[in-house]
Predicted model as a PDB file, atoms N, CA, C, CB and O in Angstrom, pLDDT in the B-factor column:
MODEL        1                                                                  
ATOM      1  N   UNK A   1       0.850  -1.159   0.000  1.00 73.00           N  
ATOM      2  CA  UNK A   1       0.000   0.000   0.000  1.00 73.00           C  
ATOM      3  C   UNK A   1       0.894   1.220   0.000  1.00 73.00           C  
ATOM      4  CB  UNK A   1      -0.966  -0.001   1.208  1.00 73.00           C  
ATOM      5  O   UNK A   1       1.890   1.360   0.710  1.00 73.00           O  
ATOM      6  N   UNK A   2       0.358   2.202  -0.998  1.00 76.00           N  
ATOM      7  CA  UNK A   2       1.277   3.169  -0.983  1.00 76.00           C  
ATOM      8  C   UNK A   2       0.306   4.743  -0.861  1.00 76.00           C  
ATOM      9  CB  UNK A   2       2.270   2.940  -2.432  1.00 76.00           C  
ATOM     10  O   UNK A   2      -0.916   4.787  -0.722  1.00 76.00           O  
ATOM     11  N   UNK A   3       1.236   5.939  -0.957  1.00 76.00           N  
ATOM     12  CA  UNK A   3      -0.163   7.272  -0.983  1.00 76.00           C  
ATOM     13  C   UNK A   3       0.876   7.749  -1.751  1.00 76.00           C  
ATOM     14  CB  UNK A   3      -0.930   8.414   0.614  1.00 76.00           C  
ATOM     15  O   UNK A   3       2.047   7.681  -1.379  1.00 76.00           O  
ATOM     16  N   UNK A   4       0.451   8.326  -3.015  1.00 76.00           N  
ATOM     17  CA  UNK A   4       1.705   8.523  -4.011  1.00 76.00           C  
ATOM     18  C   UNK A   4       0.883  10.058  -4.693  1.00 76.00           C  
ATOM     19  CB  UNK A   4       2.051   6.828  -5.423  1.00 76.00           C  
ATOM     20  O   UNK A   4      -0.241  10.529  -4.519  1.00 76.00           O  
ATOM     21  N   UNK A   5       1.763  10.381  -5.302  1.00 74.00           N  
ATOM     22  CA  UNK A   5       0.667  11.782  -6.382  1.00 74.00           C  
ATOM     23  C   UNK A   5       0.353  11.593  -7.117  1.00 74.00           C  
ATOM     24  CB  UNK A   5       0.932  12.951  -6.976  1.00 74.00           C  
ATOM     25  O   UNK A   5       0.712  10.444  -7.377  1.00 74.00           O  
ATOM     26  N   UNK A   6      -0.548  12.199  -8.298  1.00 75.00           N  
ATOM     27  CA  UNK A   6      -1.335  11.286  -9.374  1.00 75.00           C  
ATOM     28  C   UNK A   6      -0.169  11.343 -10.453  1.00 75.00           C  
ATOM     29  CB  UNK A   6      -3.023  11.963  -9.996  1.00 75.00           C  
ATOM     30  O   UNK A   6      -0.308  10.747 -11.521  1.00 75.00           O  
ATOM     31  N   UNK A   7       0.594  11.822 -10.261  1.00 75.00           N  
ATOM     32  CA  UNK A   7       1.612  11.543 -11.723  1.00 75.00           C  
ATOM     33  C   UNK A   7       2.172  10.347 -11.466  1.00 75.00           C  
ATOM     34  CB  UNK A   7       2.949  12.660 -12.073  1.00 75.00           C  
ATOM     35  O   UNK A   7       2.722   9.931 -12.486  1.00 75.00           O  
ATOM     36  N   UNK A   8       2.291   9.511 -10.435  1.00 77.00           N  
ATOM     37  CA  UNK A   8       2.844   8.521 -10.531  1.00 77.00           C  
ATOM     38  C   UNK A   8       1.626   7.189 -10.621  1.00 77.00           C  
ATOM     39  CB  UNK A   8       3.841   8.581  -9.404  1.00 77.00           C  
ATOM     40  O   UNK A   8       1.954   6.099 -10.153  1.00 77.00           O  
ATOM     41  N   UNK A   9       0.628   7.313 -11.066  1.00 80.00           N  
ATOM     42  CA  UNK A   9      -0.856   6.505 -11.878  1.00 80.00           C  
ATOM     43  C   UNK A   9      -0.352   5.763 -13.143  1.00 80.00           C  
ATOM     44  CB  UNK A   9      -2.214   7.780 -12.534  1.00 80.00           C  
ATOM     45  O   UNK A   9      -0.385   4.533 -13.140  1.00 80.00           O  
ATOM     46  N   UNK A  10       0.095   6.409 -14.182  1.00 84.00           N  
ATOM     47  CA  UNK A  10       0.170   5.959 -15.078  1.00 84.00           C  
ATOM     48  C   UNK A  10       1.345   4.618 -15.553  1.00 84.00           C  
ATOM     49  CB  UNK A  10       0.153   7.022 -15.580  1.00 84.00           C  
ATOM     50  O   UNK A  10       1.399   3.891 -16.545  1.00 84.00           O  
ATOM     51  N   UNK A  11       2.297   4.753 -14.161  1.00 81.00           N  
ATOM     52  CA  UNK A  11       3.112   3.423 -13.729  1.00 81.00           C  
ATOM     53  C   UNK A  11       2.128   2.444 -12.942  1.00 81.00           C  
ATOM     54  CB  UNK A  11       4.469   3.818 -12.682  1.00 81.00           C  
ATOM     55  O   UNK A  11       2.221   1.227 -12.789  1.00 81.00           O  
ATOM     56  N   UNK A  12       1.317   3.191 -12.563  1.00 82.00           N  
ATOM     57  CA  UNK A  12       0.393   1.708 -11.848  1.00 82.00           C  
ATOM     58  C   UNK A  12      -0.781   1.170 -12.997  1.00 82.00           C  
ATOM     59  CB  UNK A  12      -0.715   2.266 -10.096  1.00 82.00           C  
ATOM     60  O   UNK A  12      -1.335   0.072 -13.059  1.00 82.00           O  
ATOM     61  N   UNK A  13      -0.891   2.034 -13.628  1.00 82.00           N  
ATOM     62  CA  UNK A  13      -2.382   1.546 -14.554  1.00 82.00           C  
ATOM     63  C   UNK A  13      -2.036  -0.049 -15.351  1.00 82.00           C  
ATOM     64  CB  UNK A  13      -2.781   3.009 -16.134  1.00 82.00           C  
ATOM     65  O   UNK A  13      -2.863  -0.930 -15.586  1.00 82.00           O  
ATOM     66  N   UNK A  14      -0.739  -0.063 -15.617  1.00 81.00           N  
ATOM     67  CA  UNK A  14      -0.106  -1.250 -16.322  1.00 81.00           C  
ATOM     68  C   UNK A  14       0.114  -3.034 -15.102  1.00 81.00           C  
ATOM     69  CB  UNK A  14       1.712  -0.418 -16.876  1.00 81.00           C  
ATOM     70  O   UNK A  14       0.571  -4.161 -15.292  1.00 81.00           O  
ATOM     71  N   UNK A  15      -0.432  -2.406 -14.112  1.00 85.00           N  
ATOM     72  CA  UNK A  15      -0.339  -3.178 -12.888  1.00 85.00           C  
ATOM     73  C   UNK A  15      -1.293  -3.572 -11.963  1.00 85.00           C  
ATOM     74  CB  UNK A  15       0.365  -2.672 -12.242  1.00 85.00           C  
ATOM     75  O   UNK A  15      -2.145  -2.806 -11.512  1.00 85.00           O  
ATOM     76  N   UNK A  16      -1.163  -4.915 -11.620  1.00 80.00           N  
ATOM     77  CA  UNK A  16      -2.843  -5.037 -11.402  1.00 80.00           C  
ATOM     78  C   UNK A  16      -2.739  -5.037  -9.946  1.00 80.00           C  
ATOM     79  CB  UNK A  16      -3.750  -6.545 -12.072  1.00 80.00           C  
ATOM     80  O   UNK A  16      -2.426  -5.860  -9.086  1.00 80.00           O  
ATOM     81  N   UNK A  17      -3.199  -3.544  -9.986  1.00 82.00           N  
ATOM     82  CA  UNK A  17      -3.428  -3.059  -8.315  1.00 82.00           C  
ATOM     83  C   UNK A  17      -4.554  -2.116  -8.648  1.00 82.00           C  
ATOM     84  CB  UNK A  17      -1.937  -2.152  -7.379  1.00 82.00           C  
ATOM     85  O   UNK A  17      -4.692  -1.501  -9.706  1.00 82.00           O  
ATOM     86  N   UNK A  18      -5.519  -2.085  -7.349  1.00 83.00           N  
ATOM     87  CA  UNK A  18      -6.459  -1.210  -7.328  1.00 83.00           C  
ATOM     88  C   UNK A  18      -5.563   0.293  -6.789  1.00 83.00           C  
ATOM     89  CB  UNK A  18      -7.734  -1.831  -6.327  1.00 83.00           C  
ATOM     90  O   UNK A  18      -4.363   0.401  -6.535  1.00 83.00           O  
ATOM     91  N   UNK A  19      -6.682   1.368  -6.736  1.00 82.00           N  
ATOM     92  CA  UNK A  19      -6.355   2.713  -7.024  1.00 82.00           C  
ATOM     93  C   UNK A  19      -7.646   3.560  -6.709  1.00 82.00           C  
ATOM     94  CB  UNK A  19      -5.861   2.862  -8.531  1.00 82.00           C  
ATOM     95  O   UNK A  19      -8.680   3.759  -7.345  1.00 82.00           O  
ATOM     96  N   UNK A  20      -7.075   4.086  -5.182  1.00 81.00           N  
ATOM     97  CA  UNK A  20      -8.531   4.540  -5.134  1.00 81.00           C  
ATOM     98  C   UNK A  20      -8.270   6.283  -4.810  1.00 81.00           C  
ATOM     99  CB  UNK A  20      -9.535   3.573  -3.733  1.00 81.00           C  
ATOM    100  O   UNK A  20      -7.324   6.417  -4.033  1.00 81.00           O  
ATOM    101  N   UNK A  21      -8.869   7.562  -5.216  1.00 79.00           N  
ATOM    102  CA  UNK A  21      -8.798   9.294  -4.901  1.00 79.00           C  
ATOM    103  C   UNK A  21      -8.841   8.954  -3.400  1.00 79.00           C  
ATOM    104  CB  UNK A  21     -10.310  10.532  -5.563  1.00 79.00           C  
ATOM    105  O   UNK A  21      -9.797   8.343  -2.922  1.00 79.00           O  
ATOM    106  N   UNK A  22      -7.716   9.387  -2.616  1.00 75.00           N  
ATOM    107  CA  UNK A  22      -8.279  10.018  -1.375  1.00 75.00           C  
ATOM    108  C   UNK A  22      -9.354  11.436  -1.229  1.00 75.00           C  
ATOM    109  CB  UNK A  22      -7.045  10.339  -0.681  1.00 75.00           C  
ATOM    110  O   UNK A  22      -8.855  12.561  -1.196  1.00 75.00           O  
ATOM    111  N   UNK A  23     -10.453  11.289  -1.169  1.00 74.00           N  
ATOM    112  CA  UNK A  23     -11.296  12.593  -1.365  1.00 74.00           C  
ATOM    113  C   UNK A  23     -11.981  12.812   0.354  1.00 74.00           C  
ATOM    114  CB  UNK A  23     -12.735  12.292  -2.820  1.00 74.00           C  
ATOM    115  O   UNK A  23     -12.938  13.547   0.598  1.00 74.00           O  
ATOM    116  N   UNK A  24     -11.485  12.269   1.040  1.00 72.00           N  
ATOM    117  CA  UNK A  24     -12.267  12.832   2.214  1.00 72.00           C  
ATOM    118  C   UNK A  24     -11.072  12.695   3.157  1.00 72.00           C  
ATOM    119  CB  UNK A  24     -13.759  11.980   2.700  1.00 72.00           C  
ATOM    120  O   UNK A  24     -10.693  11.609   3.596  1.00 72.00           O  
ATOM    121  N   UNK A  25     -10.461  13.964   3.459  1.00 61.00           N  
ATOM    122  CA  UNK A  25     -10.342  15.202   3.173  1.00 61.00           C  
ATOM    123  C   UNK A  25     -10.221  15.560   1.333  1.00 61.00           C  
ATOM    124  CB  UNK A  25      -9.072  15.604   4.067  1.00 61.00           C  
ATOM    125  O   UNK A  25      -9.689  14.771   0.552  1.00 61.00           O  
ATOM    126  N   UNK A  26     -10.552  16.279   1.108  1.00 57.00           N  
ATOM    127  CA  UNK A  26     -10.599  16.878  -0.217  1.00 57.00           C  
ATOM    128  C   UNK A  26      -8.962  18.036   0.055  1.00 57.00           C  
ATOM    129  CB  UNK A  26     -12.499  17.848  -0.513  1.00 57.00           C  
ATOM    130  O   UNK A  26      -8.653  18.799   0.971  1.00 57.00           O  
ATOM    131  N   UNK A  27      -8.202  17.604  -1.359  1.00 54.00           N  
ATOM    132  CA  UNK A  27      -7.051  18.168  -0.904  1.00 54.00           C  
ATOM    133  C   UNK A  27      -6.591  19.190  -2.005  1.00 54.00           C  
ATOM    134  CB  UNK A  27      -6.012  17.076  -0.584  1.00 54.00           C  
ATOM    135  O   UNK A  27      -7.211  19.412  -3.044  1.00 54.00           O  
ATOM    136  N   UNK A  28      -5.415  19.777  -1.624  1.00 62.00           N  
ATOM    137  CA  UNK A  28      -5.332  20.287  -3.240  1.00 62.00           C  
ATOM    138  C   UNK A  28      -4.270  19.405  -4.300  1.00 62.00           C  
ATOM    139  CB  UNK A  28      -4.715  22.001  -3.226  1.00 62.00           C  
ATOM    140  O   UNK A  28      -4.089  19.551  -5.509  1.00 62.00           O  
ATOM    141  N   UNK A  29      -3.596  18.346  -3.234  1.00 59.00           N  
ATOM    142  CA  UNK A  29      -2.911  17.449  -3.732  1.00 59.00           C  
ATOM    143  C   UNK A  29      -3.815  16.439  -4.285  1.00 59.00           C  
ATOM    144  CB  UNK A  29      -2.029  17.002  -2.840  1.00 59.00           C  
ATOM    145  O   UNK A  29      -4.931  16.272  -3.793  1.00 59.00           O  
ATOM    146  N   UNK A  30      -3.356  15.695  -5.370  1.00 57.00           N  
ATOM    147  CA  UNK A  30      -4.267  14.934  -5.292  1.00 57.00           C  
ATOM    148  C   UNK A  30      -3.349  13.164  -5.075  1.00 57.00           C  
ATOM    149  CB  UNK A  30      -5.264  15.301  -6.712  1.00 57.00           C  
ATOM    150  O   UNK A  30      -2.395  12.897  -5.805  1.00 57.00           O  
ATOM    151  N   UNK A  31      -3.702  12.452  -4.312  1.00 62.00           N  
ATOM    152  CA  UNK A  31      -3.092  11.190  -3.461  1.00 62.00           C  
ATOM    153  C   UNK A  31      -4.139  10.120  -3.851  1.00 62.00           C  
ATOM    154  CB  UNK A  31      -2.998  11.433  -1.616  1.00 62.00           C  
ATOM    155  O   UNK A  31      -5.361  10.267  -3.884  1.00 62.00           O  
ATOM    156  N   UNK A  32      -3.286   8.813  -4.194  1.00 73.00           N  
ATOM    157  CA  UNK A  32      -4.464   7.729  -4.460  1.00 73.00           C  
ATOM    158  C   UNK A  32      -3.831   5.938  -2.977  1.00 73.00           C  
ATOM    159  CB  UNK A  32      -4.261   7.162  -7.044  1.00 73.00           C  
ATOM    160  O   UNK A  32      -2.717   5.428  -2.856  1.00 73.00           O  
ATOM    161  N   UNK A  33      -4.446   5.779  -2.629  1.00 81.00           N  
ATOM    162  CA  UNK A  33      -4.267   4.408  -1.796  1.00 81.00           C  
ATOM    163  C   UNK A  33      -4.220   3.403  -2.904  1.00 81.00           C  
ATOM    164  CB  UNK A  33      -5.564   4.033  -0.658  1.00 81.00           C  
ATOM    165  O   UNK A  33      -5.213   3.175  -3.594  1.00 81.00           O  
ATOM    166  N   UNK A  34      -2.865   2.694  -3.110  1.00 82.00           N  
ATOM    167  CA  UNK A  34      -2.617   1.322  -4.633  1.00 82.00           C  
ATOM    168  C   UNK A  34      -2.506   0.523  -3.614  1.00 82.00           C  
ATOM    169  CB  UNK A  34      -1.011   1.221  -6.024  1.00 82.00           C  
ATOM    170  O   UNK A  34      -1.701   0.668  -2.694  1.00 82.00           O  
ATOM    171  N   UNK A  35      -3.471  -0.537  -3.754  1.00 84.00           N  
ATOM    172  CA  UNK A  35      -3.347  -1.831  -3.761  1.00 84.00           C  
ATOM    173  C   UNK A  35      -3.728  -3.004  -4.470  1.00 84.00           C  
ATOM    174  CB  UNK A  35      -3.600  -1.985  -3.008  1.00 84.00           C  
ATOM    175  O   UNK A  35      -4.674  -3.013  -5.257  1.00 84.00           O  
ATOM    176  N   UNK A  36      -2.949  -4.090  -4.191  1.00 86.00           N  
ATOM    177  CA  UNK A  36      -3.504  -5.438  -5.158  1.00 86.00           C  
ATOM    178  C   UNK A  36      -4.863  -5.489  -5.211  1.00 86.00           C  
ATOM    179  CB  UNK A  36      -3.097  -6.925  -4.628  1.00 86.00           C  
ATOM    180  O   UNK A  36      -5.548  -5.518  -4.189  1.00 86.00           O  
ATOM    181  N   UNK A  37      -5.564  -5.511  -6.926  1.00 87.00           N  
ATOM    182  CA  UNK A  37      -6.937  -5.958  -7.147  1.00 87.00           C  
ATOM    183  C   UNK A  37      -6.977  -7.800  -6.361  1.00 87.00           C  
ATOM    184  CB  UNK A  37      -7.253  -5.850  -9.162  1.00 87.00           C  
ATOM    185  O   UNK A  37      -7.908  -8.275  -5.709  1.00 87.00           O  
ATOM    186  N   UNK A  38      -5.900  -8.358  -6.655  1.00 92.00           N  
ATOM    187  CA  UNK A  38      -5.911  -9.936  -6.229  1.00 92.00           C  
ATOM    188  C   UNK A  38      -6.241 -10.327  -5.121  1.00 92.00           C  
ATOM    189  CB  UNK A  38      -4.817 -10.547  -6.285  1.00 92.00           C  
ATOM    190  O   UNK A  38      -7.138 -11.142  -4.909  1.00 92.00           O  
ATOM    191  N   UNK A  39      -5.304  -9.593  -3.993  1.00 91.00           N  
ATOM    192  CA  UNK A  39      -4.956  -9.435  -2.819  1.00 91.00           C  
ATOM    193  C   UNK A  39      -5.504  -8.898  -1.629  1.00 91.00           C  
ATOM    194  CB  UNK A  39      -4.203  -9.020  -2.954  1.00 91.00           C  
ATOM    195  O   UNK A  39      -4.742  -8.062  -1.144  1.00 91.00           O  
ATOM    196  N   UNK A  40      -6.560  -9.070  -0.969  1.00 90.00           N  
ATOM    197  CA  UNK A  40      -6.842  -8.763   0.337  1.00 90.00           C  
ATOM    198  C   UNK A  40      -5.991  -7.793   1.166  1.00 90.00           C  
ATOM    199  CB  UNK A  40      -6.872  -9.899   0.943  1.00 90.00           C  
ATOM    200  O   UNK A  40      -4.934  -8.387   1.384  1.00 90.00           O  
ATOM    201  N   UNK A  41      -5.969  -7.020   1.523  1.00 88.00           N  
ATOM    202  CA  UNK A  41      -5.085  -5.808   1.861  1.00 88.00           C  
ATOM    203  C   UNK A  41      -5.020  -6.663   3.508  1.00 88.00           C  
ATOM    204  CB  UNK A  41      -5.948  -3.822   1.649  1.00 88.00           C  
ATOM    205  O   UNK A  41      -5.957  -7.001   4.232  1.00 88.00           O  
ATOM    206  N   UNK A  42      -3.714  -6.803   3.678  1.00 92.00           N  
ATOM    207  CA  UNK A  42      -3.520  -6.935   5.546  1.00 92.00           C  
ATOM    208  C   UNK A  42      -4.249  -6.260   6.196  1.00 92.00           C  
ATOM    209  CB  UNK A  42      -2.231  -6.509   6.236  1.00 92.00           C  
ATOM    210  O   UNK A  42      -4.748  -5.222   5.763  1.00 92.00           O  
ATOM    211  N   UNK A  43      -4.482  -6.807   7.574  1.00 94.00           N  
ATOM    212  CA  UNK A  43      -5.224  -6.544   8.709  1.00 94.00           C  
ATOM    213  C   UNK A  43      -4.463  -4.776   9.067  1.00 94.00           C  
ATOM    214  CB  UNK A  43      -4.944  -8.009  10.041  1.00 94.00           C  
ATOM    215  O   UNK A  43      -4.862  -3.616   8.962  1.00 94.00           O  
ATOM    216  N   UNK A  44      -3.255  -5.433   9.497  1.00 93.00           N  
ATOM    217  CA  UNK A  44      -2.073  -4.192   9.532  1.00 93.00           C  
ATOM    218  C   UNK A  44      -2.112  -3.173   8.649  1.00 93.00           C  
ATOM    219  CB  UNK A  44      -0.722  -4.646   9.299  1.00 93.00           C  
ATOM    220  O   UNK A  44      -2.001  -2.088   9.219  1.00 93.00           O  
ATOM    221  N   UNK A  45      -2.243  -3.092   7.308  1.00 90.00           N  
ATOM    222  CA  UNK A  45      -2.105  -2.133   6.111  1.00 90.00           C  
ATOM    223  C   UNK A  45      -3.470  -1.612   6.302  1.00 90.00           C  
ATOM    224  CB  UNK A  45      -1.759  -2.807   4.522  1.00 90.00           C  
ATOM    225  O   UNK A  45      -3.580  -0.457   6.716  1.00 90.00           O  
ATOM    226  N   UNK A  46      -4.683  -2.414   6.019  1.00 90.00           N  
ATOM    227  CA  UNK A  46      -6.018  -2.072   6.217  1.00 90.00           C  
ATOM    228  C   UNK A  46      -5.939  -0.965   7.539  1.00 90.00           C  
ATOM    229  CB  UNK A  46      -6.955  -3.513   6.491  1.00 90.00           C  
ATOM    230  O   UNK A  46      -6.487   0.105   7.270  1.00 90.00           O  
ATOM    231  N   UNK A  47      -5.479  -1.030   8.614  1.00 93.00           N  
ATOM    232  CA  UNK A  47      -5.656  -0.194   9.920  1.00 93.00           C  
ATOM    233  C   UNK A  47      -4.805   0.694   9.603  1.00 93.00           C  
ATOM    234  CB  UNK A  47      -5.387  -0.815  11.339  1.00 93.00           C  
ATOM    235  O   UNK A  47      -5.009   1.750  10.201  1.00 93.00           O  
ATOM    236  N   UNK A  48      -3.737   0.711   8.755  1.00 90.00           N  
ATOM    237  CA  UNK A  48      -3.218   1.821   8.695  1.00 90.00           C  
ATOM    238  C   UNK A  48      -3.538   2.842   7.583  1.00 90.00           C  
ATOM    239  CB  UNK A  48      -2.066   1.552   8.745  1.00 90.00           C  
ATOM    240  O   UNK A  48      -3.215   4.023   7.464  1.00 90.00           O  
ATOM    241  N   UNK A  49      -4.155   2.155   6.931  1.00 88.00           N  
ATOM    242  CA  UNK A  49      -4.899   3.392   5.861  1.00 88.00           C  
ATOM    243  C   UNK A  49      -6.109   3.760   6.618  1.00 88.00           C  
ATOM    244  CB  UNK A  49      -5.443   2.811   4.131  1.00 88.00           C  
ATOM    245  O   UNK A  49      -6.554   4.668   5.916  1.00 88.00           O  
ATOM    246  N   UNK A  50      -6.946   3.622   7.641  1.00 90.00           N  
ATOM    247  CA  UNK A  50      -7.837   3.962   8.302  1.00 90.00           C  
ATOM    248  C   UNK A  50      -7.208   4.747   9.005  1.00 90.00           C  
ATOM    249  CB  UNK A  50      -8.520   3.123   8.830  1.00 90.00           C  
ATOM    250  O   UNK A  50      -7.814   5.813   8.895  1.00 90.00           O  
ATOM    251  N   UNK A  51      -5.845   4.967  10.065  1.00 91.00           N  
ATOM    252  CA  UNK A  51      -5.328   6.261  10.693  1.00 91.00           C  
ATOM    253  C   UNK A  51      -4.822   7.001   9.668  1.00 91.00           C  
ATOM    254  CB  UNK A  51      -4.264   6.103  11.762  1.00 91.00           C  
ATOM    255  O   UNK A  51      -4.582   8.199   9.814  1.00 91.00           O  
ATOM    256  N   UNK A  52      -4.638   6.427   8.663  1.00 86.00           N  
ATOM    257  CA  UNK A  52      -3.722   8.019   8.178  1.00 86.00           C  
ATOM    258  C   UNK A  52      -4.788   8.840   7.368  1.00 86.00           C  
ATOM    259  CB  UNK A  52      -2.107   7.745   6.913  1.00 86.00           C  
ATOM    260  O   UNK A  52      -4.595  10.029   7.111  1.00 86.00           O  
ATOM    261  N   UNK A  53      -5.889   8.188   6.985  1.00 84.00           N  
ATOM    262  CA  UNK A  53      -7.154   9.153   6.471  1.00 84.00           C  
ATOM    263  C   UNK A  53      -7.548   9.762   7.430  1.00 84.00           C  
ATOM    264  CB  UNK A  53      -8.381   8.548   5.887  1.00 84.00           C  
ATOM    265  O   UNK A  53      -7.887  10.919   7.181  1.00 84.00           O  
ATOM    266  N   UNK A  54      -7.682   9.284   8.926  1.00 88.00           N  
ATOM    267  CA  UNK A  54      -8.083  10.354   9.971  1.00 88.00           C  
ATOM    268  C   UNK A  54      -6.976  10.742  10.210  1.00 88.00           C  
ATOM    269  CB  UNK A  54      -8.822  10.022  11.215  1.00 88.00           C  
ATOM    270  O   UNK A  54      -7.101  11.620  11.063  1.00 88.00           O  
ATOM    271  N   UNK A  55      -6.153  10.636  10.011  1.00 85.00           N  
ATOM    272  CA  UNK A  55      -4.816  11.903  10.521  1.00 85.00           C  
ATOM    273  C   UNK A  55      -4.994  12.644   9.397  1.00 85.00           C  
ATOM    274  CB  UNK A  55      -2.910  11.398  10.711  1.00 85.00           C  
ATOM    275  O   UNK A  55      -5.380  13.800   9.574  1.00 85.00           O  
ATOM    276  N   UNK A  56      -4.777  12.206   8.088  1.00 81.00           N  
ATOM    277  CA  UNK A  56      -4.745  13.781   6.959  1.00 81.00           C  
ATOM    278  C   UNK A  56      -5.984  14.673   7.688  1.00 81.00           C  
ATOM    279  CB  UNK A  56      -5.314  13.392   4.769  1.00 81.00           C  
ATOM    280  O   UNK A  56      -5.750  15.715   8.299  1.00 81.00           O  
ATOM    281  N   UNK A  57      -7.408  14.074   7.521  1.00 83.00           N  
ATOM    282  CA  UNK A  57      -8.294  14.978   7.795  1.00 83.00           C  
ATOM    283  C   UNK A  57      -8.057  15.674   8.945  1.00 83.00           C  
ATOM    284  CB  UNK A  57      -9.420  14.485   7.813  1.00 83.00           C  
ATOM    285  O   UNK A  57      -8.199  16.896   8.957  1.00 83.00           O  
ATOM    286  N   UNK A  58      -7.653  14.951  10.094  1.00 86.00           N  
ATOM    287  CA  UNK A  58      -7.532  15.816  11.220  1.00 86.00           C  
ATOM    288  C   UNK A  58      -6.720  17.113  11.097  1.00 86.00           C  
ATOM    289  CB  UNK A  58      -6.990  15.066  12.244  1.00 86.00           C  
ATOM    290  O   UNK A  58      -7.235  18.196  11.377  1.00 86.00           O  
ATOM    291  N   UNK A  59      -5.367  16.996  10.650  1.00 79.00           N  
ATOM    292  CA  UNK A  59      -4.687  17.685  10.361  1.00 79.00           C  
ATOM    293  C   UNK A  59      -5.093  18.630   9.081  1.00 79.00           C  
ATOM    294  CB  UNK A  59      -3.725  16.989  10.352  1.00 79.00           C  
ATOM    295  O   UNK A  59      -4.447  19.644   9.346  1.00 79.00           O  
ATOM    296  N   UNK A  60      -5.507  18.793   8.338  1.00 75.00           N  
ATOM    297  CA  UNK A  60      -6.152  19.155   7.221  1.00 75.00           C  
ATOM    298  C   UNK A  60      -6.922  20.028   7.767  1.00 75.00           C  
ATOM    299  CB  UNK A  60      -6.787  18.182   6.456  1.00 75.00           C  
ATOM    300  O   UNK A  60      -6.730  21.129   7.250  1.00 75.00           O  
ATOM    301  N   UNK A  61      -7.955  20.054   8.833  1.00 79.00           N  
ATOM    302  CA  UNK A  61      -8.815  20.454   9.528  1.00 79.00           C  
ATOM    303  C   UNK A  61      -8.186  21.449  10.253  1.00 79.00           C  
ATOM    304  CB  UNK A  61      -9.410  19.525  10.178  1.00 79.00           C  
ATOM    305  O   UNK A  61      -8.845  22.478  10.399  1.00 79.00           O  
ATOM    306  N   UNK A  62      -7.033  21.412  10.767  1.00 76.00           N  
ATOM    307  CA  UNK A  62      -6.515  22.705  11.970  1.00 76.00           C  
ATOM    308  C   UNK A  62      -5.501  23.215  11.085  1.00 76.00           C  
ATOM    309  CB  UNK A  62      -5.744  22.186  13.743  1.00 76.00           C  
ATOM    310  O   UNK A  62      -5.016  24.248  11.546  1.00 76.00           O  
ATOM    311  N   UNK A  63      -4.978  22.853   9.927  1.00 70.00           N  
ATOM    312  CA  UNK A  63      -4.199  23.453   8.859  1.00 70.00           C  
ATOM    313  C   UNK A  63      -5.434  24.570   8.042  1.00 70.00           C  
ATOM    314  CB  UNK A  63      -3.499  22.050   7.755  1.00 70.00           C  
ATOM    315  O   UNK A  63      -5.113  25.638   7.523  1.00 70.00           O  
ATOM    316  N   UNK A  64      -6.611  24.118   8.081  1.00 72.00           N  
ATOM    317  CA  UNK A  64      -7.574  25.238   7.748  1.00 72.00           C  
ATOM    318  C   UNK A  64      -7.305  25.113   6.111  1.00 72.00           C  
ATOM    319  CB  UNK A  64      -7.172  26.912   8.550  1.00 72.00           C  
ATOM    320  O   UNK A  64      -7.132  25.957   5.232  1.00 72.00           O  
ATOM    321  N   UNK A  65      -7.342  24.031   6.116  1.00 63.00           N  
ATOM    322  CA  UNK A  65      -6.633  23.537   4.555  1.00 63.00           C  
ATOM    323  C   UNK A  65      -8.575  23.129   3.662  1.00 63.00           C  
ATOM    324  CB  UNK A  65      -5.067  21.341   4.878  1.00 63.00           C  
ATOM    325  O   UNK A  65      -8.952  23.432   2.530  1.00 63.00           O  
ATOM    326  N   UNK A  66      -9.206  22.515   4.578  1.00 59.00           N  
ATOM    327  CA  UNK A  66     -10.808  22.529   3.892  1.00 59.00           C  
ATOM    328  C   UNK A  66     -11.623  23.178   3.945  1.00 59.00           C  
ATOM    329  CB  UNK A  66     -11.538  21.810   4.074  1.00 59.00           C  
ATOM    330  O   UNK A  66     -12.660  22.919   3.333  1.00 59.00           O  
TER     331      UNK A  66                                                      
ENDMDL                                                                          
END                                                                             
C-alpha cells in the first residue's frame, strides 16, 4: 500500500493493483491508496490506511486547509 501523487498513476495503470482518490479530506494534492486488485489488503495495512485518512483529515482540519 502506498499514498503517491497522481503523476505517478500511469506506472500503476499497467499493474494489477487497485487505485482509489483520497477525497475525504478533499485536498489540493491529489493522493491515491494502490493496492492489489488480487490481494486482500492486511489486517495491519487495512488499519493503517484507516489512521492516516483520519490523521490527513484531522490535520487538514486545523491546517484550515478545507
Amino acid at each position: 500500500m502506498a499514498i503517491i501523487p497522481s503523476f505517478g498513476l500511469p506506472a500503476c495503470r499497467s499493474r494489477k493493483v487497485a487505485m482509489s482518490e483520497l477525497v475525504d479530506p478533499t485536498v489540493n494534492l491529489e493522493f491515491y491508496e494502490i493496492s492489489s486488485r488480487e490481494k486482500k489488503m492486511p489486517e495491519d495495512a487495512a488499519e493503517f490506511s484507516a489512521f492516516l485518512k483520519r490523521y490527513i483529515a484531522r490535520w487538514a482540519g486545523e491546517a484550515g486547509v478545507l
